[in-house]
Structures are given as structure tokens and as C-alpha cells.
N, C-alpha and C positions, 0 to 999 in steps of 0.2 A: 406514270411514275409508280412505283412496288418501292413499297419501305422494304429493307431488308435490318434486321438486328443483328447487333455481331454477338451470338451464340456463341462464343469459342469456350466461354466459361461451363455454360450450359451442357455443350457436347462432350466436352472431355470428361462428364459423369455419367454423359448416354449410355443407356443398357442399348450397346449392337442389336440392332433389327438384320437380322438375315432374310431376306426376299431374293430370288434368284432377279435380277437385270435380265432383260432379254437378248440374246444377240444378236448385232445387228447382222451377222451372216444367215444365222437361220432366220432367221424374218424372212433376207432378200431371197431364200431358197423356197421360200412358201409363196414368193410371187409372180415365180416363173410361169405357170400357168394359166395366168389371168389376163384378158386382153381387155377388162371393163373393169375402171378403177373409180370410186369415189375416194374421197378426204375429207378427214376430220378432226380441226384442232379445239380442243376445251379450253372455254375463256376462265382465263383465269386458274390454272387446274388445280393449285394446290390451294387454293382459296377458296374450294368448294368441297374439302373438307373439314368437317367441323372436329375439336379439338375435344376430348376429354373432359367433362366439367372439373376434373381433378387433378390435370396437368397443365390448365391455364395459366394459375400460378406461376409455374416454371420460366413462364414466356411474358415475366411483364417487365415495363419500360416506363423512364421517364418521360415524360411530355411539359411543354411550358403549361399546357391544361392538368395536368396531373399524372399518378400513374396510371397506365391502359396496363392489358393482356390482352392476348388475341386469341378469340375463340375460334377463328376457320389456321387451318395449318400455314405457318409463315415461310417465307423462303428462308433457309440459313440452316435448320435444326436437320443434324447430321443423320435424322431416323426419315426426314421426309422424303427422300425418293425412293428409298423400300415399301413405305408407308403408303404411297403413289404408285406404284407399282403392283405390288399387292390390290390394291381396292380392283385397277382396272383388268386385272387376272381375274378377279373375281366376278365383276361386273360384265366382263366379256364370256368368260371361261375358255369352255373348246368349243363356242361356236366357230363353226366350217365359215372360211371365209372370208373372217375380223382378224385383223390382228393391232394392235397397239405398241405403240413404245413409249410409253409416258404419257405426254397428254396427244399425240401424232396418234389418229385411227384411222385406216385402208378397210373399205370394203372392197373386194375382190371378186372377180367372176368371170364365167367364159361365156354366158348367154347374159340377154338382157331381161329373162323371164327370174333369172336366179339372182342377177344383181339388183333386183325388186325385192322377192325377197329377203335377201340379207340387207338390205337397204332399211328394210322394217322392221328384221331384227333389233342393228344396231339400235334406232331410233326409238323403239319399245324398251331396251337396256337401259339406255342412258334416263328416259325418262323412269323407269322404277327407281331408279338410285340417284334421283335426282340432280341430274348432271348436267350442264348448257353448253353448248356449242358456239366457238366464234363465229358466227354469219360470213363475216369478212373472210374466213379464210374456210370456209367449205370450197369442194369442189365436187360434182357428182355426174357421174356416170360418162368418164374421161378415155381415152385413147392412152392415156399418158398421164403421170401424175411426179412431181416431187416429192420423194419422199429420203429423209435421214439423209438429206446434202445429195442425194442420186438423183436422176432422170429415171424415173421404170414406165418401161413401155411392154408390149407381147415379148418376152422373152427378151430383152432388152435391157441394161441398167448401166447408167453412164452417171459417171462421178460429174455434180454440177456446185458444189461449194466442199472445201476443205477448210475442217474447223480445226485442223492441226498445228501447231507450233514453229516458229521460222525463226530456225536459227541463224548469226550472222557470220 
């Protein structure tokens, strides 16, 4: 279970964060190369950043125990996926190799010498910026991997869930 708070009041005073979103076509264009895939999803991802001592305030709530604020970033607040996106830009950069979409990270490779490598990258990243990994949902040094609703495989990518809209 994730509390979510209905922000709507909150957001509609938001100062817009502009972070560029990644697209999901150039990600898949960066994958065509790799036949050795790991995965990586962050537990918990916006929950492992911590908030502002000065912007806490903004984020606080009733409880039958009192009022709270939440100091790691909550779901709901209209700046946290730029806010999330940003860090992991940052925390990856342009290491060759990595790419991220939120909290979904791909190591990438065409040897097993190289996908060690960046394997030790990533894992030296995350732990400087203190970052944890869901266990449950790693996968490392694959044939094939899911990622962003696809199948990618060696030059391969097969739509495997559509999170689109059905109209009737």
C-alpha cells in the first residue's frame, strides 16, 4: 500500500519544473545493439528522495494521530517526475550503456567482459547516491529482457502489455 495525498490544491501553485522526460523511441533506438541485458527497478523510487527541510510544510496532512508531512517525495506532487527524472540523469549521466526511465534501469552490452563492467558502474552509482534496488524484480545478464511494456531482445522489440486507453 503507497498513501497518495490529493495535491490538487498544492499543484495548482506549483513553480513548473522542466526536466526533459525521456523518450521511449530513443531509449528503444539505443537498444538495438545489445545482445546482454540486465534490469533494474528502484524500490520504492520516489521515496527515496528526500524532500526540502523547507518544502515539508507544503506536504502536510491530517491523521486520526495528528498532523504528518512527508519528508522523502510523495506520489501526487505535479513537480515529482521531473524531480525523478532529473536525479536519475544525473546519477547515471552519459554513462555508455545505462539508460533509465524513471525508476526501470537496462544495462546494455554486446560482450560479457563489458556487461561486467557497466554492471559495476551502475551498482557503484546508485550506491553513491544512495539508491536501493527491488531484489524481486532485478534481472541480470539476460538474452531478453522487458522493458517499457516491450520484449527487447538482439535487435528485436515486441510490444508485450499496452497501457493505452480502450474505447468503447
Amino acid at each position: 500500500m503507497r498513501l497518495c495525498i490529493d495535491f490538487r490544491k498544492l499543484n495548482a501553485v506549483a513553480v513548473f519544473d522542466a526536466e526533459n522526460i525521456p523518450r521511449q523511441e530513443d531509449l528503444f533506438n539505443q537498444l538495438s545493439h545489445a545482445t546482454i541485458f540486465s534490469s533494474y527497478d528502484l524500490c520504492k523510487a520516489y521515496w527515496q528522495v528526500p524532500l526540502h527541510p523547507e518544502s515539508r510544510k507544503y506536504t502536510a496532512f491530517q491523521t486520526p494521530l495528528g498532523l504528518m508531512q512527508w519528508v522523502r517525495m510523495p506520489f501526487g506532487l505535479v513537480t515529482a517526475p521531473a524531480t525523478f527524472c532529473r536525479l536519475m540523469r544525473l546519477v547515471i549521466g552519459q554513462t555508455p550503456d545505462l539508460l533509465s526511465y524513471f525508476d526501470d534501469t537496462l544495462v546494455l552490452a554486446t560482450s560479457w567482459q563489458q556487461h561486467f563492467v557497466s554492471l559495476r558502474s551502475l551498482l557503484v552509482l546508485l550506491r553513491r547516491h544512495g539508491l536501493h534496488v527491488n531484489p524481486s524484480k532485478v534481472s541480470i545478464g539476460s538474452s531478453s529482457v522487458e522493458f517499457l511494456g516491450h520484449m527487447v531482445s538482439s535487435g528485436t522489440l515486441v510490444l508485450v502489455r499496452f497501457f493505452g486507453c480502450q474505447f468503447l
